[in-house]
Every structure is written in C-alpha cells, then in structure tokens.
VOPAGU-2260 file (C-alpha; in pm, 1 decimal, decimal comma):
REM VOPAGU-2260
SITE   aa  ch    i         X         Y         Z
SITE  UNK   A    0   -4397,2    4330,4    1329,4
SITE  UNK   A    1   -4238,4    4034,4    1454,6
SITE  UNK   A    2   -4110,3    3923,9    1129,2
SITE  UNK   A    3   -3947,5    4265,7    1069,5
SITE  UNK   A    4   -3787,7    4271,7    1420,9
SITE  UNK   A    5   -3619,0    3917,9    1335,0
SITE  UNK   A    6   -3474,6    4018,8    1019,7
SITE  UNK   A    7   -3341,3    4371,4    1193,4
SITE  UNK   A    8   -3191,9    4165,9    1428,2
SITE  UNK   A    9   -3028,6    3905,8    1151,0
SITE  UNK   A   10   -2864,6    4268,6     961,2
SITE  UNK   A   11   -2779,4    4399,5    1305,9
SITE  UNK   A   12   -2601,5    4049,5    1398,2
SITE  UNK   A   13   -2482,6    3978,1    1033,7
SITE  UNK   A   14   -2302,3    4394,7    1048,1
SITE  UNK   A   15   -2129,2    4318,7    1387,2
SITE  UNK   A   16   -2008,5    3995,6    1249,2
SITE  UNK   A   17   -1905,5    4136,3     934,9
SITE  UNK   A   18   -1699,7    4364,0    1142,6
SITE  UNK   A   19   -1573,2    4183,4    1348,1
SITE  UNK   A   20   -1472,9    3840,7    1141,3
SITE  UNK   A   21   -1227,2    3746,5     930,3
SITE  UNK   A   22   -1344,8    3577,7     564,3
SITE  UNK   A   23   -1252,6    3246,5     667,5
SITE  UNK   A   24   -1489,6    3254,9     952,3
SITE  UNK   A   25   -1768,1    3301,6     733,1
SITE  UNK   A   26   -1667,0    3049,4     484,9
SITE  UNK   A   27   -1690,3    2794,6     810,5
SITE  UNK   A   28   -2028,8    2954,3     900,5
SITE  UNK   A   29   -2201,5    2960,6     563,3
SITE  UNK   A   30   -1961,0    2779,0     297,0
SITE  UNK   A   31   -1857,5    2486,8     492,3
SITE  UNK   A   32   -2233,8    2296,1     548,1
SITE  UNK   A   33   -2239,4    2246,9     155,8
SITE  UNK   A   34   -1933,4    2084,4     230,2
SITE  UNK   A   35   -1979,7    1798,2     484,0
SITE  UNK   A   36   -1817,8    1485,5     419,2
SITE  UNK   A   37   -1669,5    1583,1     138,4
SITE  UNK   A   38   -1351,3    1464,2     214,9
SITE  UNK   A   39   -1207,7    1229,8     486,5
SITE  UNK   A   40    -881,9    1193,9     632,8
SITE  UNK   A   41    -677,4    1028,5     912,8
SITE  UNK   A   42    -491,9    1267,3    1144,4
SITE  UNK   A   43    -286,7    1159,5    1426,4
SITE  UNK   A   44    -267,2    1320,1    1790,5
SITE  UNK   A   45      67,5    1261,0    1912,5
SITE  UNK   A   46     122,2    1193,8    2314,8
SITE  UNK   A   47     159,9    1546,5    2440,2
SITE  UNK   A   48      65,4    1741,4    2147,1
SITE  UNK   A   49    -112,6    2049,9    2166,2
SITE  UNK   A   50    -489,3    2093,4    2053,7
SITE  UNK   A   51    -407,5    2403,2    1891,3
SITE  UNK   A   52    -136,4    2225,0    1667,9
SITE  UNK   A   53    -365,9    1928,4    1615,8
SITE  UNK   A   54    -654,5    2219,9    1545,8
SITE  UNK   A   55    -403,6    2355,6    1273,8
SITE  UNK   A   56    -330,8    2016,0    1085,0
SITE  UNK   A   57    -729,6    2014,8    1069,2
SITE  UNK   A   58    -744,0    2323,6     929,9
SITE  UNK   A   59    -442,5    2289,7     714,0
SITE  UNK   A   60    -577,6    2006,7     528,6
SITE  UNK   A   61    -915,2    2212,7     430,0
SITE  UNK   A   62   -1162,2    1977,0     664,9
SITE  UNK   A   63   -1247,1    2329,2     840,4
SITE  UNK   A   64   -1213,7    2663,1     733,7
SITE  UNK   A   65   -1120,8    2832,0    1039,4
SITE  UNK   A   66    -924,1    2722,2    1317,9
SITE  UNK   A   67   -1049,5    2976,8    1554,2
SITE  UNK   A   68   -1393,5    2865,1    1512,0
SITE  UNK   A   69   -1274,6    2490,8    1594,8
SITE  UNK   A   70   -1099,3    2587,7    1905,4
SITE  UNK   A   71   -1449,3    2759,7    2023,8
SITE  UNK   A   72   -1632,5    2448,5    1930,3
SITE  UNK   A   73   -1355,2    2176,0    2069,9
SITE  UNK   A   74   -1414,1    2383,7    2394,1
SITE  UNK   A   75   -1745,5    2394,0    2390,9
SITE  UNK   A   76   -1811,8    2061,2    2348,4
SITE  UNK   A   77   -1570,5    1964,9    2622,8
SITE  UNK   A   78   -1383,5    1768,1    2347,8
SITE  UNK   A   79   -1028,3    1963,7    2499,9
SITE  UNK   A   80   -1078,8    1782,3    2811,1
SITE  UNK   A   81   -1144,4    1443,1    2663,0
SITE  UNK   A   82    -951,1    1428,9    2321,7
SITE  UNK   A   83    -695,0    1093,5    2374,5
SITE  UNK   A   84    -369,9    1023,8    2132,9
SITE  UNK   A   85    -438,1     806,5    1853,0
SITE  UNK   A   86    -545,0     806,6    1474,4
SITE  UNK   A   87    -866,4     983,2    1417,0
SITE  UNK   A   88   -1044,1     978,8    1092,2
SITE  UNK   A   89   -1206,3    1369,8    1001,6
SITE  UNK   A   90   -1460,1    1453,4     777,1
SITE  UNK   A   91   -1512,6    1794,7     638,0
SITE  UNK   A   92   -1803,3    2028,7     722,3
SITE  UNK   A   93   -1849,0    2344,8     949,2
SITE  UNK   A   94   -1618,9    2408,1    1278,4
SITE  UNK   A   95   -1911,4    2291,8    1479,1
SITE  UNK   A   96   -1978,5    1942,5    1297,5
SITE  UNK   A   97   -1563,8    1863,0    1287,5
SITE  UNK   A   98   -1621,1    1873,8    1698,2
SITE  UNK   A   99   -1934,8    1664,8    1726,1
SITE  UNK   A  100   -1713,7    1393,8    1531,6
SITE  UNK   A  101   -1419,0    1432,5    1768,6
SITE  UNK   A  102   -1635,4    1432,1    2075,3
SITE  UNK   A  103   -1765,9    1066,3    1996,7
SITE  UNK   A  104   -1486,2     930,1    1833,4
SITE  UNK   A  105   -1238,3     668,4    1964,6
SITE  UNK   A  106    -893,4     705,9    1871,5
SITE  UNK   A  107    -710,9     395,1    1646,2
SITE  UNK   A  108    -379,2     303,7    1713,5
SITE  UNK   A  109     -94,8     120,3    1487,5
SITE  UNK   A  110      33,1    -177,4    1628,1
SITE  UNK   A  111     431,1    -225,9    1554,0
SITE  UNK   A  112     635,2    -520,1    1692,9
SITE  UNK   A  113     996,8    -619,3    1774,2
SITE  UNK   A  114    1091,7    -958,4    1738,4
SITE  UNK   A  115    1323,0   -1125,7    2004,3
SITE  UNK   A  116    1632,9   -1263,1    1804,6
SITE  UNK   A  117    1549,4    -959,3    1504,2
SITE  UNK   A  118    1872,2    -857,7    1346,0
SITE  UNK   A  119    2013,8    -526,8    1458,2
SITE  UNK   A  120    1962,1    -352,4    1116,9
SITE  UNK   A  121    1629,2    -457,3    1108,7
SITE  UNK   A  122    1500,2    -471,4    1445,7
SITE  UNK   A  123    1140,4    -333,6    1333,4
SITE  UNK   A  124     858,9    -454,8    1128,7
SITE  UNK   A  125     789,8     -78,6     945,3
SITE  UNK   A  126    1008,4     127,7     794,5
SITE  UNK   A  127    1302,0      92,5     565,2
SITE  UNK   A  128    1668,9      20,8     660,8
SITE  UNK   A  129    1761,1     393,4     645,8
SITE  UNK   A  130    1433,5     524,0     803,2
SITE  UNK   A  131    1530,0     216,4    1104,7
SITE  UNK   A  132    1920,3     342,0    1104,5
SITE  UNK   A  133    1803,5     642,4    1102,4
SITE  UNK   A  134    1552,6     670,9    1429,7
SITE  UNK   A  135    1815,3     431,1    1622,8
SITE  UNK   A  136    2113,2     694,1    1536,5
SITE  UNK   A  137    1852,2    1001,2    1708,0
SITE  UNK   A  138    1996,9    1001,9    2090,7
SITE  UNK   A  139    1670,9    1186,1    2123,4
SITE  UNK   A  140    1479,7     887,8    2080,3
SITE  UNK   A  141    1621,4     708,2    2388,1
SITE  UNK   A  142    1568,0     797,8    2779,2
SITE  UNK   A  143    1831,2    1060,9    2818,8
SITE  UNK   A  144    1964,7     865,8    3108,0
SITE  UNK   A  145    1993,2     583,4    2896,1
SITE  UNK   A  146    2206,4     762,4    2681,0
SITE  UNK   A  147    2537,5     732,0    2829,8
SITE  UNK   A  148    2597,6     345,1    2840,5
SITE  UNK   A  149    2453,0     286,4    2413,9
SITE  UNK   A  150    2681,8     197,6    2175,5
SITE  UNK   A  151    2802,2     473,0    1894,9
SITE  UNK   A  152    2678,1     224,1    1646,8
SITE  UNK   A  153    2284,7     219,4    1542,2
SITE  UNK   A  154    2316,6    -150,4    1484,3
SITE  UNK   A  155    2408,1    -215,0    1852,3
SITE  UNK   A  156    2171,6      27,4    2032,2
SITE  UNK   A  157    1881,5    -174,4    1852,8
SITE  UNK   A  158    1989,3    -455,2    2146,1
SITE  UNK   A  159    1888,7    -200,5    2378,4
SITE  UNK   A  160    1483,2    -213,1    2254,7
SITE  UNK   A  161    1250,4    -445,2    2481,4
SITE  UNK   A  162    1125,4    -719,4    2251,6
SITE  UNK   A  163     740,1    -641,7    2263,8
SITE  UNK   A  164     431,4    -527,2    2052,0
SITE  UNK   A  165     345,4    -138,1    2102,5
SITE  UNK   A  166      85,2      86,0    2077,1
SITE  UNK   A  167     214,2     384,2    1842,9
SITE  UNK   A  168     -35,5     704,3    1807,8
SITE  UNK   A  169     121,3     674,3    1450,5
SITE  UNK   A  170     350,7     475,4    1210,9
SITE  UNK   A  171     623,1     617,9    1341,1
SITE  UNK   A  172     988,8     493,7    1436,1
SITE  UNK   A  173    1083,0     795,6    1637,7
SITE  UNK   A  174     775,6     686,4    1862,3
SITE  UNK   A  175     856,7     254,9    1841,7
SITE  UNK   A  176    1233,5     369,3    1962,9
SITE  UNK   A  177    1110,2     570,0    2227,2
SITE  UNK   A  178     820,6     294,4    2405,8
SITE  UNK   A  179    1017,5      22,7    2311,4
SITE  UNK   A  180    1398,4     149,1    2484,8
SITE  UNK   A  181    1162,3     339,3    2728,3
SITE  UNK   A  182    1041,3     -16,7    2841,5
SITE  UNK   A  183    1422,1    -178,0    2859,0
SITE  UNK   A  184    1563,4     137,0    3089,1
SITE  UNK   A  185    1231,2      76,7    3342,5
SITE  UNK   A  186    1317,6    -313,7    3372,1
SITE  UNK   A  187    1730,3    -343,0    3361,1
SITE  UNK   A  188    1870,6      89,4    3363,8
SITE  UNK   A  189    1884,1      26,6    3699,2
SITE  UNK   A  190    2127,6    -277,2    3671,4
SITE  UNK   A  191    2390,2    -113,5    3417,8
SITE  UNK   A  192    2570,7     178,5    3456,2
SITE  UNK   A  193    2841,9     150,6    3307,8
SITE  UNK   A  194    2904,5     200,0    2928,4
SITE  UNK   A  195    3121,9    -111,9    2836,3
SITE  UNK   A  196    2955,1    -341,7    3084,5
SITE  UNK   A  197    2579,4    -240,7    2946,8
SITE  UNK   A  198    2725,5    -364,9    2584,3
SITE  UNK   A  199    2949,3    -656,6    2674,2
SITE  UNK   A  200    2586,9    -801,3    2865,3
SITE  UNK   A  201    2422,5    -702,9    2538,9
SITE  UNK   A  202    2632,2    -837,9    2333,2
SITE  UNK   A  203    2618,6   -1231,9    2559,8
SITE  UNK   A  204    2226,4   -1177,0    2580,3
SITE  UNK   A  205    2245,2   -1164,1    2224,8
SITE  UNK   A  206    2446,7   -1470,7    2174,4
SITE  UNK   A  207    2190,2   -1674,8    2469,6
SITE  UNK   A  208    1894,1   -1533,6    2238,8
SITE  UNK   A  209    2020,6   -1713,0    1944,0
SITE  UNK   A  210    2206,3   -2011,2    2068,5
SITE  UNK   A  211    1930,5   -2124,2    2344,0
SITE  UNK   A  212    1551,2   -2200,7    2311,3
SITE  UNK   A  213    1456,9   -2287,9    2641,9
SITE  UNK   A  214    1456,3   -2002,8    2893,3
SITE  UNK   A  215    1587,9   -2150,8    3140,4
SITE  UNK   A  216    1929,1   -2252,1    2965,0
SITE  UNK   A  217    1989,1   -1889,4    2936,4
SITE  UNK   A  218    2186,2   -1893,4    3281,1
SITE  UNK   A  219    2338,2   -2175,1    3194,0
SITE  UNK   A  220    2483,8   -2108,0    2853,1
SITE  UNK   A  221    2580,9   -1780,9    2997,9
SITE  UNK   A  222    2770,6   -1935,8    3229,3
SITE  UNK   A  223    2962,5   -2122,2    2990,2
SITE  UNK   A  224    3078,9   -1844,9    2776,1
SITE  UNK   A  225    3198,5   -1702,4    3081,2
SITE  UNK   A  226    3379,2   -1961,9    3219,2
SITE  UNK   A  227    3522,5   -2001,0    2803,9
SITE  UNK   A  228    3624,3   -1628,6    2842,1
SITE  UNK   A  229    3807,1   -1704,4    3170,0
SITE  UNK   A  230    4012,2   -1993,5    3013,4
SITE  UNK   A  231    4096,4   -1775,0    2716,9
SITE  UNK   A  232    3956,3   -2059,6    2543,8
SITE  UNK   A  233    3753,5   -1946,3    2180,9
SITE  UNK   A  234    3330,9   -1924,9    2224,3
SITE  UNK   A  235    3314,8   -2111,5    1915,1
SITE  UNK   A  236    2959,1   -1989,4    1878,6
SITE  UNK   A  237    2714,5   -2127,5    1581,0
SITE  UNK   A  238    2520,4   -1795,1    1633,6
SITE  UNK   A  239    2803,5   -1545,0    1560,1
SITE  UNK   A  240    2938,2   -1746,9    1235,3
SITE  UNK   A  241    2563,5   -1702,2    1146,9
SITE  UNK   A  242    2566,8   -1318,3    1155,0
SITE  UNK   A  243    2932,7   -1281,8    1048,1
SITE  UNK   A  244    2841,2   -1484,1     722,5
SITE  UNK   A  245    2529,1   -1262,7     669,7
SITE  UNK   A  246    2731,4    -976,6     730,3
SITE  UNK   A  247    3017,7   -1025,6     450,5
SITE  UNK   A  248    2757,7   -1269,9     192,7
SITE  UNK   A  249    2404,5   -1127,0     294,6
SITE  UNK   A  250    2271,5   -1480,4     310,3
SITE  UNK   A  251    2121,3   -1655,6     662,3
SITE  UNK   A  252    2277,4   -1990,7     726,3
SITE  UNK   A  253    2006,0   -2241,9     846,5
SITE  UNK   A  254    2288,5   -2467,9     920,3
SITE  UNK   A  255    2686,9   -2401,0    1038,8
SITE  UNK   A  256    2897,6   -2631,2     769,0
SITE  UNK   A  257    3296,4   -2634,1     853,0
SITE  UNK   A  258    3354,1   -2444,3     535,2
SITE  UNK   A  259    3105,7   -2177,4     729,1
SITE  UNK   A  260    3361,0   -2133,3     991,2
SITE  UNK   A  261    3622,1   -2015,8     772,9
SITE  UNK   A  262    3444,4   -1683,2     758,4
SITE  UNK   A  263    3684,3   -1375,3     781,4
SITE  UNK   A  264    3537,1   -1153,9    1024,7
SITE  UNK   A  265    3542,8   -1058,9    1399,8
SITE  UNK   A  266    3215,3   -1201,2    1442,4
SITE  UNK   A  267    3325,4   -1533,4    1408,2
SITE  UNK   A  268    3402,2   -1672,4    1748,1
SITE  UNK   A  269    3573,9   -1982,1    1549,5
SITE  UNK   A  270    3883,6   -1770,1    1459,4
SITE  UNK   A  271    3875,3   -1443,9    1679,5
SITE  UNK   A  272    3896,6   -1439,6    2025,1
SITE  UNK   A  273    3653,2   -1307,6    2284,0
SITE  UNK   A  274    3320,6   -1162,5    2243,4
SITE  UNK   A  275    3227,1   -1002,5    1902,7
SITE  UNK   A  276    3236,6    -624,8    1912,4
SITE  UNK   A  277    2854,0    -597,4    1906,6
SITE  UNK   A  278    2525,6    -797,9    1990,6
SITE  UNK   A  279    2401,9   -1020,1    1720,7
SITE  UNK   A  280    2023,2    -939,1    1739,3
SITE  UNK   A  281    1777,2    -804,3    1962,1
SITE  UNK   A  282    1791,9   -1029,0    2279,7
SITE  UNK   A  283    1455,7   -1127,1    2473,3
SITE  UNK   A  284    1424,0    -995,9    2839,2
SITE  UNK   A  285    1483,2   -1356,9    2943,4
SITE  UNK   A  286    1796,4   -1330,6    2742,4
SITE  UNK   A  287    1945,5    -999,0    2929,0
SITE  UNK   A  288    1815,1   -1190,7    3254,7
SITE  UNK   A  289    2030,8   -1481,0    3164,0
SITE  UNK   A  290    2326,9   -1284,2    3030,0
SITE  UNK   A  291    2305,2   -1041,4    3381,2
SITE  UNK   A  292    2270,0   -1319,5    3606,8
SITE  UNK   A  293    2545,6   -1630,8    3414,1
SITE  UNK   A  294    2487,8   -1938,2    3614,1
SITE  UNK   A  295    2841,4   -2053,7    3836,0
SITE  UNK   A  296    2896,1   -2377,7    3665,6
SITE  UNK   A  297    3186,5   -2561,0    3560,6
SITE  UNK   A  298    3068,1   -2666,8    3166,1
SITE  UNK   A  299    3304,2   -2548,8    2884,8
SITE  UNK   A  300    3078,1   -2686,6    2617,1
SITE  UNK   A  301    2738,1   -2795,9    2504,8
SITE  UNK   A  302    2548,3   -2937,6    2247,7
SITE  UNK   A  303    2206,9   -2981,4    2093,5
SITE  UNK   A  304    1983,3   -3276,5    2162,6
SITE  UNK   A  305    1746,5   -3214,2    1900,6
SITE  UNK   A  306    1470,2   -3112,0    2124,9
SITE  UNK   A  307    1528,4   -2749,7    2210,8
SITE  UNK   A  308    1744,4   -2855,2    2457,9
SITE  UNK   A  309    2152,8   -2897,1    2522,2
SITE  UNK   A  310    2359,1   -3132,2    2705,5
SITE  UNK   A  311    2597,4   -2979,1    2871,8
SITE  UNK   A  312    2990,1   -3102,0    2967,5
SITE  UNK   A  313    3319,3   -3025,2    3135,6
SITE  UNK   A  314    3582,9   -3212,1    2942,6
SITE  UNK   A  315    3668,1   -3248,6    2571,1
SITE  UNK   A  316    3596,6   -3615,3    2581,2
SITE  UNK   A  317    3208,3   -3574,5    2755,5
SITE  UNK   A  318    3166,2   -3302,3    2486,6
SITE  UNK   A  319    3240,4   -3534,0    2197,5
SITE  UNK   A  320    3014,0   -3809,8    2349,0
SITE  UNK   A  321    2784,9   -3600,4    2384,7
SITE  UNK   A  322    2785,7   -3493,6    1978,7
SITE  UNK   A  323    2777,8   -3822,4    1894,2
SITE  UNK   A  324    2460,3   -3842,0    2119,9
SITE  UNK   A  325    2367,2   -3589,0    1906,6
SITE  UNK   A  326    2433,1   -3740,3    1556,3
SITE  UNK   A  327    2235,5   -4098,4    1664,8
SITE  UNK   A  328    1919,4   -3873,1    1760,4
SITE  UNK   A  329    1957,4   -3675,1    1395,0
C-alpha cells in the first residue's frame, strides 16, 4: 500500500508539473544530470550587473537549461546575497548543481597595468591600438565631472589615467579607463578646473615624467620650464624631440643626436616655441605633483650627471660647464 501511495503521489506531482512547466524546465530537472561537467566556461560578473542578466549569459551558453530554475536555486542557496564581480568558471549540469558551484566559488580577476611614461596611443598593456583609441574616445568611460577639462584628442586624455595596476572583473578597456581615470579625478579633480589649465599641467607632467628620474627633481625641472616659458626662451626638451621623431619616423630614439633636432614638427621644443600641443606620455602622480606644484627657482637649464640626477644652472656659461661635467663623467 505504501508503495502504491508513493507512485500516486509521483503521477499526481509529475501531472501538476506537467501543467504547470515549460519544456525547458524539465530538460533542467531530468536532462541536465546526464549532463554535468560537460562543458566549462568562464563568465564574468560585471560591478553592478544584475543576477538575472548574469543568470541569462548562463543559460545562454547551454550550462543550464532554464533560467527560471537557476534564479530559484541562486536564491535558495543564498548565492544572490553573496555572488562578488569577477571571472567565474561554470560547469554544466542541473539548475541546482550550477548554484552549489557559485555558492563556493571565488571570483578571478584580470590584472591590467599602466605604465608611468607609456605613450599616449598605447597607454595599456591589452588591447589593440583601435580597441585603446577607441575606449579613450568613449566620454562615458571617464567621471562625468571629469569630462569637461579632457582634451578632444584620445591621445591626450590617456595623460589623464593614474599610472597603476587594476583589478578588472574582465579584459576589458571600457572597465581599465574607468578605475584607472576614476583614480586620477579622486587624487588631483579637485585641483583643475579649468579645461586649458588641466592640459597645459598635463602636458609639463608629461615632459617631468620623461626628462627626470628622481622624484624629487620633478619640482625642480618644472620650475625651469616655467621660468623658460616666462623668458620666451625655447624648452629645448630631449623628451619632446623623442616623441616628435616617433611621431613622423615611428622609431624611439635612445639617444637625441643634433641631426634629431632638425625634426619638423610642433613637438619639437628645439624649433617651436612653447609647450607642445599635447602630453608626451602618461605622467606618474609624482609627475602631475611636480608639474602642479613647479618649484620658484631661478635655473634656465640643466643637465644630466649620469646618475639619474641633473645639475642645474642660471647662466649660459654654468650650463656649458656643467655639460662638459657631463662629457668627463661619460
């Protein structure tokens, strides 16, 4: 009798499901369990996304057969109250087993970087040139009240990036823009407002980036191209004839030559006055310190040692004994 009562009560349960679900909830009940493991992939639950949408990319790639049924298992599981961002690898099987994975899983993360000194149309370490152009030229990407003082140009809102490694849910540029120009506005929005100010400090923290290696010279150097600017005198800067030569010849110069400075191109502070009309790479947030706070000096030049370090001078005549300083050490 008892035997007969369970299997009534299986055809009673089995009618009232058959009535009330949909095909693709029985395929998850009684199709899917033959199917466990069959197939793995990495899905990636973006900061703020939905667990219904993330539910749906489950289901759309065939790891569960009904996204109804995963919803009722995420929730009872508690999984939609502890479910983090991040890369999470699925394997197939019923609604209920897809859960149990995401319940104990820890989410991976992709690690991207920005290089301090990185040229502006390649300021990342994924993605191609158009795929980087590309995320820089999406406003969307930056802090919308960042977006009044960045450049038109993609190549000189890469400047505006905070040098660092980040944490992405996913390979994705749209994300690196948005963490890594995120992190500038919190440590220097507040200092500049205005449009052409925010890129002529860019575009001097740019210069300090590639001209100095010793934090502390940032101020200093800074200093000088202002005080340069103020004379109306030429910057005469090694680091611009650098980019302006990669610019029109593609190539990197490891070393300025006179025939260098010849270079046609308003980049080269040899032959055109002022700053050049963008940064030259992505400066370091030492550099944008130096370039925001230019030490009040009275140098007009300075040189290498050899070390790292520059010696720094007031007149022509130090300058040049200070080169030839320069020359004995080489």
């Amino acid at each position: 009798m008892k035997k007969i009562l369970a299997v009534l009560a299986l055809v009673f349960v089995g009618a009232v499901a058959a009535y009330h679900w949909k095909p693709s909830q029985w395929r998850d009940v009684f199709v899917m369990p033959f199917h466990k493991n069959e197939k793995t992939v990495q899905l990636f639950l973006k900061e703020g996304e939905s667990l219904r949408h993330f539910a749906q990319k489950i289901a759309e790639e065939n790891l569960v057969a009904d996204r109804r049924n995963l919803l009722y298992w995420l929730g009872k599981k508690g999984v939609d109250r502890s479910l983090r961002a991040g890369g999470y690898h699925i394997s197939s099987g019923p609604s209920w087993y897809v859960a149990e994975q995401l319940k104990n899983a820890e989410p991976s993360y992709f690690s991207a970087m920005i290089v301090p000194g990185a040229l502006p149309q390649k300021p990342f370490s994924l993605g191609s040139d158009e795929a980087q152009k590309a995320a820089l030229n999406d406003l969307g990407n930056f802090p919308a009240a960042m977006r009044r003082i960045l450049p038109d140009a993609a190549e000189g809102r890469a400047a505006f990036l905070l040098p660092e490694t980040y944490s992405l849910t996913e390979a994705s540029l749209s994300e690196l823009v948005k963490q890594a120009s995120a992190a500038w506005y919190a440590r220097f929005g507040a200092l500049l407002t205005d449009k052409d100010n925010a890129l002529r400090t860019a575009v001097i923290a740019s210069l300090l980036q590639r001209e100095a290696q010793i934090d502390s010279e940032y101020p200093v150097i800074a200093g000088v191209i202002e005080n340069r600017l103020a004379q109306n005198m030429l910057l005469q800067i090694d680091a611009s004839v650098v980019y302006a030569w990669y610019l029109q010849k593609g190539e990197m110069l490891k070393r300025v030559l006179f025939k260098h400075l010849e270079v046609d191109s308003p980049y080269n502070t040899y032959k055109s006055a002022g700053l050049p009309p963008l940064p030259v790479c992505v400066p370091s947030a030492q550099a944008w310190e130096g370039a925001l706070a230019p030490e009040e000096n009275d140098f007009l030049y300075y040189v290498a040692r050899g070390d790292g370090s520059h010696r720094f001078a007031k007149t022509e005549a130090e300058h040049q004994k200070n080169v030839l300083l320069y020359r004995k050490s080489k």
